[in-house]
Backbone as JSON, one array per atom type, in Angstrom:
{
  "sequence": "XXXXXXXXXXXXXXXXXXXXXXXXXXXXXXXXXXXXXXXXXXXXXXXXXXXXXXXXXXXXXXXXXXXXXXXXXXXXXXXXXXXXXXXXXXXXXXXXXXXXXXXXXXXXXXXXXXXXXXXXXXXXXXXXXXXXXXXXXXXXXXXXXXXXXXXXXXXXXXXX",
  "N": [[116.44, 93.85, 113.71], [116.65, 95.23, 116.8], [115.03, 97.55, 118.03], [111.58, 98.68, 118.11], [110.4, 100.14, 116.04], [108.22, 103.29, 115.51], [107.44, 103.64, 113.01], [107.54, 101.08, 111.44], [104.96, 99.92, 112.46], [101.98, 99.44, 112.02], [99.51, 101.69, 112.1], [97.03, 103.85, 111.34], [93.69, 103.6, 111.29], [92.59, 103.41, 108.54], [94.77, 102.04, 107.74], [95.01, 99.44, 108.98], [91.87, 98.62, 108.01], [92.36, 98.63, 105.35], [93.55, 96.41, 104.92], [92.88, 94.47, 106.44], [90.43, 94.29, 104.51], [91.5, 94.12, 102.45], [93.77, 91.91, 102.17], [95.03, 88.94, 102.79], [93.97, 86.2, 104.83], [95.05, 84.31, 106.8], [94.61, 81.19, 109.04], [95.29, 80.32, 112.62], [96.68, 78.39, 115.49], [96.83, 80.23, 117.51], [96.23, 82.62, 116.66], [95.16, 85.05, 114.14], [96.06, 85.46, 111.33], [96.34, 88.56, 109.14], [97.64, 89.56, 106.33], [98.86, 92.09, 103.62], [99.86, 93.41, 100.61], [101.35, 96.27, 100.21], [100.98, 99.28, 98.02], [103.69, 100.73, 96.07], [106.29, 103.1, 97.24], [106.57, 104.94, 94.95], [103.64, 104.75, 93.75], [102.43, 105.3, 96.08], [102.92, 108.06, 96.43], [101.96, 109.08, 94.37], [99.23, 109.63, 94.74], [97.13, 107.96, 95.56], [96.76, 107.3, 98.05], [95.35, 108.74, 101.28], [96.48, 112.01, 101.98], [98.16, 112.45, 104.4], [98.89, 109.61, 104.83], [100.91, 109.32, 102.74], [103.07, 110.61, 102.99], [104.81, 109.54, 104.64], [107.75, 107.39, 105.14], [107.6, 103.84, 105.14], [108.57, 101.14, 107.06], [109.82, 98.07, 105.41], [108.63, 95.72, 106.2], [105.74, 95.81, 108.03], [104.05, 95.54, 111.09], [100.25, 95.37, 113.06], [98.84, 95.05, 115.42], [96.01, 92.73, 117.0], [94.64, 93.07, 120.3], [91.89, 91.79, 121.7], [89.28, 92.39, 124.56], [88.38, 90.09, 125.24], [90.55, 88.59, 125.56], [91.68, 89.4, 128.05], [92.72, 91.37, 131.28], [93.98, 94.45, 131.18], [96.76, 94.1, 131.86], [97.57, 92.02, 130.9], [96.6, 91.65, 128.17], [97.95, 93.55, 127.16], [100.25, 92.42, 128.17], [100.9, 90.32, 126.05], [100.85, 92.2, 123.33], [103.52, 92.63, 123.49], [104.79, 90.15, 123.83], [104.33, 89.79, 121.24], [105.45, 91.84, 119.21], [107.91, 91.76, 120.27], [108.98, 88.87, 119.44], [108.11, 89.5, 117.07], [110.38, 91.74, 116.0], [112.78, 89.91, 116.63], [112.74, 88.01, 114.46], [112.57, 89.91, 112.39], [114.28, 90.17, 110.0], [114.4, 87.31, 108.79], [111.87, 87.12, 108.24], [111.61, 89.48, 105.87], [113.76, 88.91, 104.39], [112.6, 86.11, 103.1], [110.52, 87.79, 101.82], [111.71, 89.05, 100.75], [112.39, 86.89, 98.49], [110.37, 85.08, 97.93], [108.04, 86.89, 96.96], [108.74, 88.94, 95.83], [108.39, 91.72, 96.52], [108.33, 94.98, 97.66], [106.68, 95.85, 99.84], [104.98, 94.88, 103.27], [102.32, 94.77, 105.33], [101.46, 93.3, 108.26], [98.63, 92.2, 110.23], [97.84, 90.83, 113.38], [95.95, 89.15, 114.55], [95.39, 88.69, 118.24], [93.8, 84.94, 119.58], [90.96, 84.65, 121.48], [90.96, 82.6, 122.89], [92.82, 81.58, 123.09], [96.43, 80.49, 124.27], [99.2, 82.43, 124.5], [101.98, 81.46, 125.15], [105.12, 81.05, 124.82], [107.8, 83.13, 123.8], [109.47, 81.97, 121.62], [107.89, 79.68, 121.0], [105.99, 81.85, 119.66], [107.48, 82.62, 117.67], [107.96, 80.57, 116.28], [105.41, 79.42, 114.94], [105.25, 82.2, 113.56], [106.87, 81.97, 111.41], [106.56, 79.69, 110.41], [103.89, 79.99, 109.16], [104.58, 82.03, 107.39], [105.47, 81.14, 104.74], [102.96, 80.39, 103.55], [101.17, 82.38, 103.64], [102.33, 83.75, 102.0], [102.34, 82.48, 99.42], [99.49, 82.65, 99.43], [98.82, 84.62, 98.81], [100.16, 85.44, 96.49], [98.69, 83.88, 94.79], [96.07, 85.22, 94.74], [96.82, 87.64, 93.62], [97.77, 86.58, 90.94], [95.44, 86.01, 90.24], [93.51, 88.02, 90.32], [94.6, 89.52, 88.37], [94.27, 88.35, 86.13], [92.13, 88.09, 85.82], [88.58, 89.54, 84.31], [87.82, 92.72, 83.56], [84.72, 93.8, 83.51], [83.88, 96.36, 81.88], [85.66, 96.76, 80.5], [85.14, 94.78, 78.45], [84.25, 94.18, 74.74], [81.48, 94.04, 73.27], [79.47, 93.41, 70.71]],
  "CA": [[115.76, 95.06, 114.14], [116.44, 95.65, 117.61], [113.9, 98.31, 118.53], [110.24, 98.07, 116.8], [109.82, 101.81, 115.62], [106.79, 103.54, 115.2], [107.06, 103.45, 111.22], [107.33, 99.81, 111.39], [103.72, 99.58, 113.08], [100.05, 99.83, 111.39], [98.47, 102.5, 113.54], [95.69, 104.04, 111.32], [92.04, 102.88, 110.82], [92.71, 103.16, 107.24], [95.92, 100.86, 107.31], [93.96, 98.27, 109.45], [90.56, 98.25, 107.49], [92.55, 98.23, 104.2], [94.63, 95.59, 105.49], [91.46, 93.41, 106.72], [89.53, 93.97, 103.46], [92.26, 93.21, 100.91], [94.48, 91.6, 102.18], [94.7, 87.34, 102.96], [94.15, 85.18, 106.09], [95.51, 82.75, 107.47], [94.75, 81.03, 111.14], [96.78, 79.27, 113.44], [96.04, 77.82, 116.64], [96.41, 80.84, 119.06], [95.77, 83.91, 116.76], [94.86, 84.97, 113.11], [97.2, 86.68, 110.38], [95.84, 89.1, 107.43], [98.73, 90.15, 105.36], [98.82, 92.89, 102.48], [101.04, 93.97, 99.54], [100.66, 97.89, 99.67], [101.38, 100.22, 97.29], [104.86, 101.22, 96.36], [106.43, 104.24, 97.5], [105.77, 106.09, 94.15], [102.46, 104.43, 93.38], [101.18, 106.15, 96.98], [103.19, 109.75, 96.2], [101.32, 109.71, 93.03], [98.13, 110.21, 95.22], [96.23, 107.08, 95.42], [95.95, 107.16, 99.21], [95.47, 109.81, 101.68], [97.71, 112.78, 102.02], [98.82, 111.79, 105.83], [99.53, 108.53, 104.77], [101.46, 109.24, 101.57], [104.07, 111.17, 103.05], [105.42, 108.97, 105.6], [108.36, 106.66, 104.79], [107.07, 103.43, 106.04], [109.57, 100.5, 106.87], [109.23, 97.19, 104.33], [107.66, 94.89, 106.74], [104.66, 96.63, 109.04], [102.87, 95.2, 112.16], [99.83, 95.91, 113.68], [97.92, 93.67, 117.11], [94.79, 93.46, 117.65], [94.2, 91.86, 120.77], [90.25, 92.44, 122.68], [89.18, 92.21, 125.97], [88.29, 88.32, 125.71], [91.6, 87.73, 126.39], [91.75, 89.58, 129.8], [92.64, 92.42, 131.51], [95.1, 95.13, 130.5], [97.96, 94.02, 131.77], [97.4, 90.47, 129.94], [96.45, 92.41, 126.27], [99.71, 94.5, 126.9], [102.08, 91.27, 127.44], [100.64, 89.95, 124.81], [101.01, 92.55, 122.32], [104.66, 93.26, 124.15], [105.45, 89.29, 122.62], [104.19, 89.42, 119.98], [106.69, 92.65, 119.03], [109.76, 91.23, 120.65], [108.76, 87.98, 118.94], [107.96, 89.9, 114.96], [111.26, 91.93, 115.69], [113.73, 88.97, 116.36], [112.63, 87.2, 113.27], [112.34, 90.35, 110.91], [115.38, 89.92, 109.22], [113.61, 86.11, 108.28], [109.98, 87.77, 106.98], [112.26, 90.74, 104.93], [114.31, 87.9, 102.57], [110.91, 85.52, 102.63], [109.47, 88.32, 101.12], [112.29, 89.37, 98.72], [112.79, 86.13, 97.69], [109.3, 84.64, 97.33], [106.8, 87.78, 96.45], [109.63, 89.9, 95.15], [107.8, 92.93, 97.03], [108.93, 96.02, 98.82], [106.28, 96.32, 101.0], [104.37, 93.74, 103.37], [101.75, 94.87, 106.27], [100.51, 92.16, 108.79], [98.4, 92.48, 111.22], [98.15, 89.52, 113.9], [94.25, 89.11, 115.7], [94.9, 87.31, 118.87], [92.27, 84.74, 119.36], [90.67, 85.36, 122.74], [90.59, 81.21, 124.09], [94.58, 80.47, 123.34], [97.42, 80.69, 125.47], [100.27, 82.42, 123.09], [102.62, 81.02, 125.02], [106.43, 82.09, 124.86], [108.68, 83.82, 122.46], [109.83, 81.12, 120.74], [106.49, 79.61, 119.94], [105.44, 82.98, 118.8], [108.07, 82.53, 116.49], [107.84, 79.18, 115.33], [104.29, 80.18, 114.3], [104.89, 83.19, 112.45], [107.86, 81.42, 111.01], [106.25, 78.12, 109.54], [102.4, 79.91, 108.38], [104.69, 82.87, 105.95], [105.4, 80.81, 102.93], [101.24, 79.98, 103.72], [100.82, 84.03, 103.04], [102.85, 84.76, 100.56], [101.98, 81.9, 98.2], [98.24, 82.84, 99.29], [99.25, 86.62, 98.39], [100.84, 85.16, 94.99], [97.66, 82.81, 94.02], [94.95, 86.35, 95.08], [97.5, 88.65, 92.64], [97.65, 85.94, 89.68], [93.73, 85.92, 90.08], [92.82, 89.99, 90.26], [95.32, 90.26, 87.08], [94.33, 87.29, 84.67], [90.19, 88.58, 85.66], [88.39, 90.71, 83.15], [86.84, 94.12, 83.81], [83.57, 93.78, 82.43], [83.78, 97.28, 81.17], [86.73, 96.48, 79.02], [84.97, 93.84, 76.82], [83.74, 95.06, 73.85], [80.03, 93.23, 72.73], [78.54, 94.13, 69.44]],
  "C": [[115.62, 95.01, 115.65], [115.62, 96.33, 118.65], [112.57, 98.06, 117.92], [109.95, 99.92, 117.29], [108.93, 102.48, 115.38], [106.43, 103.1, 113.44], [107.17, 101.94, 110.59], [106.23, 99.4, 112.27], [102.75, 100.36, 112.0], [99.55, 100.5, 112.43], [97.05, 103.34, 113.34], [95.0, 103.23, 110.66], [92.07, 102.43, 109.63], [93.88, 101.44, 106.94], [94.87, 99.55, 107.37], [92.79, 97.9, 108.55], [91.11, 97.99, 105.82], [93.27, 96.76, 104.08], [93.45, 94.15, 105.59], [90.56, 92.86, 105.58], [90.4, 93.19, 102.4], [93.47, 92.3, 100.77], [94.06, 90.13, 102.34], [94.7, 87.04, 104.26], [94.23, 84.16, 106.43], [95.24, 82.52, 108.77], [95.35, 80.14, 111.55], [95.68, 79.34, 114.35], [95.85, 78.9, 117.93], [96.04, 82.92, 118.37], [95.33, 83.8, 114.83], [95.71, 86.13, 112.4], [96.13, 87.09, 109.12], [97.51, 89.78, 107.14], [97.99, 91.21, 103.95], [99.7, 93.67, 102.17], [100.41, 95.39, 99.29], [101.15, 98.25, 98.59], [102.94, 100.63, 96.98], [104.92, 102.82, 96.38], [106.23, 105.27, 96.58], [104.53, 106.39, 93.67], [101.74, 105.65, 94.83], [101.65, 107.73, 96.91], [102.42, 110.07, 95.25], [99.8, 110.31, 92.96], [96.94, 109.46, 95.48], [95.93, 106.76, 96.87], [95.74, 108.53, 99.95], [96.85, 110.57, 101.77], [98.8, 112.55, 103.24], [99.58, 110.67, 106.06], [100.74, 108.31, 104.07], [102.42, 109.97, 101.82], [104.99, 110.51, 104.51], [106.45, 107.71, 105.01], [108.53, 105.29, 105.13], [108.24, 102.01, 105.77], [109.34, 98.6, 105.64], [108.23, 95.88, 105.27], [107.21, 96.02, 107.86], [103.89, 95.7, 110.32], [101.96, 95.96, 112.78], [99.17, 94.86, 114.19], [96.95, 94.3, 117.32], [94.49, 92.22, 118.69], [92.65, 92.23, 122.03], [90.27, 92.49, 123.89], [88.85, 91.05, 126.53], [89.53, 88.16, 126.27], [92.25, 88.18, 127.26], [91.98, 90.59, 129.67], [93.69, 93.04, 130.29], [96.42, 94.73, 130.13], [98.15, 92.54, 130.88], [97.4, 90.73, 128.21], [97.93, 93.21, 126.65], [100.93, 93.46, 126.85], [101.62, 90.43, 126.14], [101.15, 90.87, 123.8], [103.02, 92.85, 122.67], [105.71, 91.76, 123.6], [105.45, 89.35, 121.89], [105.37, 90.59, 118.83], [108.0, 92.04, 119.22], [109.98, 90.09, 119.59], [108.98, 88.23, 117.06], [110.05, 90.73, 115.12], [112.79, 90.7, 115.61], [113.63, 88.04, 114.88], [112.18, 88.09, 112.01], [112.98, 90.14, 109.7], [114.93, 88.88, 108.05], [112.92, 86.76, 107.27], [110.85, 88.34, 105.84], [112.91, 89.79, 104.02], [113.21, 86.73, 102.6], [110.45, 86.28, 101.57], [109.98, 88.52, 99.78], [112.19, 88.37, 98.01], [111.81, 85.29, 97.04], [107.96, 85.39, 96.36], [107.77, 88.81, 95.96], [108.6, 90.83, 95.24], [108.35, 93.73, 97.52], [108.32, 96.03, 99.72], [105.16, 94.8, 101.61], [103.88, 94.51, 104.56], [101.19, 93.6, 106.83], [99.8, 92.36, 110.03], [97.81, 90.91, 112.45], [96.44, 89.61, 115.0], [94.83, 88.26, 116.68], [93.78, 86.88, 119.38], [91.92, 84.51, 121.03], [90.81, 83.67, 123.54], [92.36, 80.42, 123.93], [95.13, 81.35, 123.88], [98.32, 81.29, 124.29], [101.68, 82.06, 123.36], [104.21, 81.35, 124.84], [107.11, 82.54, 123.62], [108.6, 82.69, 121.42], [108.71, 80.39, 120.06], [105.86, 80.77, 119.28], [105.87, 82.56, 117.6], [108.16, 81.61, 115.45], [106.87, 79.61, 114.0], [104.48, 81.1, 113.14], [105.49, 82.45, 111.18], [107.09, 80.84, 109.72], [104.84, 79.16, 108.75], [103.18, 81.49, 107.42], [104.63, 82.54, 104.73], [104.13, 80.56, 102.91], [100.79, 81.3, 102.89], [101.25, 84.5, 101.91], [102.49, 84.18, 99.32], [100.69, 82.2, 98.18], [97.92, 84.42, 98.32], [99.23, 86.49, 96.63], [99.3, 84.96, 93.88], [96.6, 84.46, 94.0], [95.32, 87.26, 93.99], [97.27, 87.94, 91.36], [95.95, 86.02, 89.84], [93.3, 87.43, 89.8], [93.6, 90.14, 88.51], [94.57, 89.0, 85.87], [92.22, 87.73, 85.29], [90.29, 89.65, 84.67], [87.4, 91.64, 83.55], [85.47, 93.61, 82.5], [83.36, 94.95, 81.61], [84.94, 97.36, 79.95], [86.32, 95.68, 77.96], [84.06, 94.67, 76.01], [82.51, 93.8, 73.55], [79.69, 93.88, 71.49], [77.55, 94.01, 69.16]]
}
């Protein structure tokens, strides 16, 4: 992936806060990953998120950066988020068969916190990073899914 396209970025509130709540985290040494398995493309036409959201064709892996004002000015939060892009697009190809081949998913959002007291350091460590802590996410992803499905709605048991 050459370019990083808008529809391959997390850009609303909703993505992000759904993303934060239900999704998994993992931390590393210079930032923090949440990952989350959305919806598939007919599950969200069928109406289960907003209308704005549900008509956009969104690409199979998503990023979105959040990086504050701890870790400096503008121009410092802009090269930052400016690696961390160059960095997710050279190694999408990677994440995209990770994903087919371990979470047999279509869709994967991540969004990347950096943490305001590390250095992030150059491309290539970006990449290492993302690299080495995915199979971390996806088996965390795996273990969170086998748990929500083998739980029991308390309104489903029957008592007499």
């Amino acid at each position: 992936m050459p370019k990083f396209p808008k529809t391959a970025r997390l850009r609303d509130s909703f993505e992000f806060k759904t993303t934060f709540e239900q999704g998994v985290k993992v931390v590393l040494p210079s930032m923090v990953l949440f990952a989350f398995s959305p919806l598939s493309s007919k599950e969200q036409n069928a109406g289960s998120l907003p209308k704005e959201l549900s008509s956009r064709e969104p690409c199979a892996v998503r990023l979105g950066i959040v990086v504050s004002k701890k870790v400096g000015n503008s121009v410092t939060r802009n090269r930052c988020k400016r690696r961390l892009r160059a960095s997710f697009s050279n190694i999408y190809d990677q994440i995209l068969s990770l994903l087919r081949t371990r979470q047999r998913r279509e869709r994967l959002d991540i969004i990347i916190v950096v943490r305001s007291h590390a250095k992030l350091g150059g491309s290539k460590d970006i990449e290492e990073q993302l690299i080495k802590s995915l199979p971390g996410v996806l088996s965390k992803m795996l273990r969170k899914d086998s748990i929500h499905r083998t739980s029991i709605d308390p309104g489903e048991v029957n008592v007499p």
